[in-house]
C-alpha positions as CSV (number, residue, x, y, z in Angstrom):
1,X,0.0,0.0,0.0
2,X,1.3,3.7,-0.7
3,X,-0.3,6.2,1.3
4,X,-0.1,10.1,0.1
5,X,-1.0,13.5,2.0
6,X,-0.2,17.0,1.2
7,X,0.6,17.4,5.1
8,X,4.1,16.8,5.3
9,X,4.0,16.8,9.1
10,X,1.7,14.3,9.2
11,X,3.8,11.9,6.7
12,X,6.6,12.2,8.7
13,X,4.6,10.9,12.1
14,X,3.4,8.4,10.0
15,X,6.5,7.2,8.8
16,X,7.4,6.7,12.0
17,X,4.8,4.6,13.2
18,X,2.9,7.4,15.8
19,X,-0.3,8.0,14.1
20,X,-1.8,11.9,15.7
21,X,-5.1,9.8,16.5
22,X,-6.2,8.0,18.7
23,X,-7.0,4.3,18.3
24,X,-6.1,1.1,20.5
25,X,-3.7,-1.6,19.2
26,X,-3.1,1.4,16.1
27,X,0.2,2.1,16.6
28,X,1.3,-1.6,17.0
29,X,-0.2,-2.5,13.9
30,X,1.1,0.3,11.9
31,X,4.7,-0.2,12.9
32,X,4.1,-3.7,12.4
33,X,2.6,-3.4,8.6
34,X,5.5,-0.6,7.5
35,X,8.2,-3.1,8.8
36,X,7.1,-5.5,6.5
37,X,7.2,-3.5,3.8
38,X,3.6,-3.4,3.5
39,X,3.1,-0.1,3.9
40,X,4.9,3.2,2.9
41,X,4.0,7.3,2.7
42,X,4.6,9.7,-0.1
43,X,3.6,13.4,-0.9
44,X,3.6,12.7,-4.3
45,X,0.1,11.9,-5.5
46,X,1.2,10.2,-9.0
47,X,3.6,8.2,-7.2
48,X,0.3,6.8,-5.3
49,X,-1.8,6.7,-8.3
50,X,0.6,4.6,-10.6
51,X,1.1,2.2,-7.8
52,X,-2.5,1.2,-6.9
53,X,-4.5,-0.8,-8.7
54,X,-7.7,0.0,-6.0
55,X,-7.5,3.6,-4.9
56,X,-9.2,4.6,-1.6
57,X,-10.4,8.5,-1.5
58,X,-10.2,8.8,2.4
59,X,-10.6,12.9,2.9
60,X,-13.1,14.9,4.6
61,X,-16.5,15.9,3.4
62,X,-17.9,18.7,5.7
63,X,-21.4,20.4,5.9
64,X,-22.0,23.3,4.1
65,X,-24.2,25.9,5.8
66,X,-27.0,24.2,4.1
67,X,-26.5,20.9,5.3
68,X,-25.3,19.1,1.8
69,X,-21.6,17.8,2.2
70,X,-18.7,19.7,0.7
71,X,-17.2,17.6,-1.9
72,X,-14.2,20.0,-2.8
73,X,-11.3,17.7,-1.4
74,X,-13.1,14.6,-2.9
75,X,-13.8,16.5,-6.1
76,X,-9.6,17.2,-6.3
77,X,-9.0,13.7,-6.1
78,X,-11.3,12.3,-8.6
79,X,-10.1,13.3,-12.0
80,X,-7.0,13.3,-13.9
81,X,-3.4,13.0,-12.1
82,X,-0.9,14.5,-14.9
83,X,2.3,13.2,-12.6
84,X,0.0,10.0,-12.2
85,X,0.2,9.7,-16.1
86,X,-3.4,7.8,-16.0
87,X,-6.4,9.4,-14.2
88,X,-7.1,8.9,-11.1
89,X,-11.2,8.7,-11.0
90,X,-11.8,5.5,-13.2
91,X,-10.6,2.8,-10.5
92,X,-11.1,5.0,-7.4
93,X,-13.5,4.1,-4.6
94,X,-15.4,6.0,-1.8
95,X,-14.1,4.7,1.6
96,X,-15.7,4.6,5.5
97,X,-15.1,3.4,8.2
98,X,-17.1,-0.8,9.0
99,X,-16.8,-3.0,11.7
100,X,-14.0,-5.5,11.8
101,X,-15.6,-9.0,10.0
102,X,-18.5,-7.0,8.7
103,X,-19.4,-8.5,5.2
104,X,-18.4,-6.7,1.8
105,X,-21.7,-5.4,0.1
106,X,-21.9,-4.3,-3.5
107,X,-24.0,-1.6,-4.7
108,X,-24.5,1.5,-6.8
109,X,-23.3,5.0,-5.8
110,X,-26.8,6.1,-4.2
111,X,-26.8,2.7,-2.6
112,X,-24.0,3.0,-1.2
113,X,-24.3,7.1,-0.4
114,X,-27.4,6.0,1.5
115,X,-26.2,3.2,3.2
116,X,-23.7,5.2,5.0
117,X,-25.9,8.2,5.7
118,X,-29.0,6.3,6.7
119,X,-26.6,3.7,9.1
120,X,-25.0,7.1,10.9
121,X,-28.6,8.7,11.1
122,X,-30.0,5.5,13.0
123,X,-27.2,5.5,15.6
124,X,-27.5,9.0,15.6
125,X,-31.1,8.3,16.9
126,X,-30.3,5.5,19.1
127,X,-28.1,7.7,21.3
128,X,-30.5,11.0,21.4
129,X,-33.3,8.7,22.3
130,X,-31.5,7.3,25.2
131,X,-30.5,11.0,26.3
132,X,-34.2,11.9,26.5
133,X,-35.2,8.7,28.3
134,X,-31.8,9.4,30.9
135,X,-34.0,12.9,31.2
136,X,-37.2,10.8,32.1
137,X,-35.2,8.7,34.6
138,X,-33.8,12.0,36.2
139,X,-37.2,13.2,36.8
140,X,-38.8,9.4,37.8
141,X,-35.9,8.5,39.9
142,X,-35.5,5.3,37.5
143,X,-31.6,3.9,37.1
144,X,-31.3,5.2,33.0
145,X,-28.1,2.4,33.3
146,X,-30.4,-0.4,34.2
147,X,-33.5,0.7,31.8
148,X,-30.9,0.4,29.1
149,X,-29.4,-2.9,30.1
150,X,-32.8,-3.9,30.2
151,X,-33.7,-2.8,26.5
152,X,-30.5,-4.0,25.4
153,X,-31.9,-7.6,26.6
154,X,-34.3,-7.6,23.4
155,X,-32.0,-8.9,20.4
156,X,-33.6,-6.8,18.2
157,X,-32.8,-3.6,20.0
158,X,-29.4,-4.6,21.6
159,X,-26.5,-3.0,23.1
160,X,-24.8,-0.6,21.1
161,X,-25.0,3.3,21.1
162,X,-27.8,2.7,24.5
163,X,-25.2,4.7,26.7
164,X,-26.8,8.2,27.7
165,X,-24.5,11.0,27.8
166,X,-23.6,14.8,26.2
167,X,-24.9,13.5,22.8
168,X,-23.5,12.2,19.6
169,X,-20.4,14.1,17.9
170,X,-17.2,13.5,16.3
171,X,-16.6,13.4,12.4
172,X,-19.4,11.6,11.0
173,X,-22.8,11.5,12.6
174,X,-23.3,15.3,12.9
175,X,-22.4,15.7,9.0
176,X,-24.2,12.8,7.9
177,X,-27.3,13.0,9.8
178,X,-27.2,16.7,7.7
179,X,-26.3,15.3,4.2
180,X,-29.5,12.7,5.0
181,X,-31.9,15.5,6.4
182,X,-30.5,17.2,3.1
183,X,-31.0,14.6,0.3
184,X,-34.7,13.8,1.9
185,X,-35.6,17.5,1.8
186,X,-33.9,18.1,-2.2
187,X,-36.1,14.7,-3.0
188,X,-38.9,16.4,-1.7
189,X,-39.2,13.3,0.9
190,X,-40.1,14.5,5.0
191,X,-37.9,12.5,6.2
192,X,-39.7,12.5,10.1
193,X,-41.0,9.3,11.7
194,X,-44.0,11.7,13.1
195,X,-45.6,10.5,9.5
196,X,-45.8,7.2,10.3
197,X,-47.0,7.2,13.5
198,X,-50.5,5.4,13.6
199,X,-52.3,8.0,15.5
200,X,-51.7,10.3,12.5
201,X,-54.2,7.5,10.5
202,X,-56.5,7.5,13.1
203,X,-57.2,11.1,13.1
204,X,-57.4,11.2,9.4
205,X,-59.9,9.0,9.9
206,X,-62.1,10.7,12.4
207,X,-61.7,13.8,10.1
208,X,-62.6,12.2,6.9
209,X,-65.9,11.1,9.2
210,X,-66.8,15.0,10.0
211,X,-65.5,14.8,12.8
212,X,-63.7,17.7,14.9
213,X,-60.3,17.1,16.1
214,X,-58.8,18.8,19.3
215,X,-55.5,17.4,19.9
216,X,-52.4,17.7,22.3
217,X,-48.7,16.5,22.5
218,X,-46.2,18.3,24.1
219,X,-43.4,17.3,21.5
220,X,-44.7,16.6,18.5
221,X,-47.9,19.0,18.1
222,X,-46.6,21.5,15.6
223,X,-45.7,19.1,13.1
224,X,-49.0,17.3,13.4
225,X,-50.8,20.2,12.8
226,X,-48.7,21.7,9.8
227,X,-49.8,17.7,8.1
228,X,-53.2,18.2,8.9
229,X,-54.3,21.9,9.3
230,X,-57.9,20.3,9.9
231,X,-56.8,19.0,13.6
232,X,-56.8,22.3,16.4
233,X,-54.2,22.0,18.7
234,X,-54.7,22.2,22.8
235,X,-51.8,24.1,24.8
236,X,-52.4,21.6,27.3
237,X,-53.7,18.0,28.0
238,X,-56.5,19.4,30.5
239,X,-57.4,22.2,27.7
240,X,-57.6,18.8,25.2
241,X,-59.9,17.1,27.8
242,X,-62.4,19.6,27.8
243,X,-63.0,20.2,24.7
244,X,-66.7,20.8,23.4
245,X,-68.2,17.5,22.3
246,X,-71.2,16.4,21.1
247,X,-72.7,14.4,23.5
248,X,-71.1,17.0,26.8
């Protein structure tokens, strides 16, 4: 493998088998693979480009303001390499980050664009959703620890990404949840699970039936009123309660 950056700095860490990240068992393994011979650094991107017969694009893609990923730095990579003397772009791939053993899957690019974005979003969710049931615990004195050991019992929740805490961050779920929220909106697809939920059917129903809807939810009220303008929305569960009916 020949691995090329325009950081000099960073080649020279890498050379040296100290990677500026951290990872367990990373630097072992590097050290290991570059004293085989495996594994070698140059600035020189022709150098990499005549040497691999697979190349991996691994560079950043940012958010823009508007949420869509910046594909400048990708963009530089895929097209022609003069030094390379053969472009680059024809037996590139995308690269990210899988779990060690996970299978190979192959797919087209909005497969696989998707694939990446929609897995990120869903862990994304897992952890907010235990954040606001760590703030239902605080409130109900329940042990948030024990609720998600518990959950985590049921194979087809499980363990992973159930630990409550500040909230998600580092390189790729903030971005990605973005680009996804992004693509939905430019395919003119609401990408919320409030359109799904059943109650939404129900109410349809009612209203389709003549009758008059006044409705409540602390969270989610706003939204259900901007999908069905029909349905008037209580400021409270008590106001809900009372509303006028025909038989009161």
């Amino acid at each position: 493998m020949v691995a090329n950056d325009d950081d000099q700095a960073k080649l020279e860490r890498l050379r040296a088998g100290r990677p500026w990240f951290h990872e367990p068992g990373l630097p072992e393994l590097l050290a290991e693979t570059i004293d085989a011979g495996r594994l070698r650094f140059t600035a020189d991107k022709g150098e990499a480009v005549r040497h691999g017969q697979v190349i991996f694009i691994c560079v950043g893609t940012p958010t823009r303001t508007d949420g869509s990923p910046n594909l400048q730095y990708l963009e530089s990579w895929s097209g022609p390499t003069p030094s390379a003397g053969r472009p680059c772009w024809p037996s590139c791939t995308g690269r990210s980050s899988r779990p060690p053993g996970a299978p190979f899957l192959a797919t087209d690019r909005a497969t696989a664009e998707l694939i990446k974005h929609a897995s990120n979003a869903f862990l994304a969710t897992k952890i907010s959703f235990i954040n606001t049931v760590a703030a239902i615990c605080e409130r109900s004195g329940a042990d948030v620890a024990l609720v998600a050991r518990g959950m985590a019992l049921d194979p087809r929740i499980g363990v992973h990404f159930l630990k409550a805490g500040a909230g998600y961050g580092g390189s790729c779920f903030p971005k990605d949840v973005a680009a996804f929220a992004h693509r939905s909106a430019e395919l003119g697809v609401d990408f919320g699970i409030l359109r799904e939920a059943p109650a939404m059917d129900v109410v349809r129903g009612l209203l389709a039936e003549g009758a008059e809807e006044v409705a409540y939810d602390p969270v989610a009220g706003d939204q259900a009123v901007d999908l069905l303008p029909e349905m008037k929305l209580a400021p409270n569960r008590w106001t809900a309660s009372r509303a006028p009916t025909p038989w009161s």
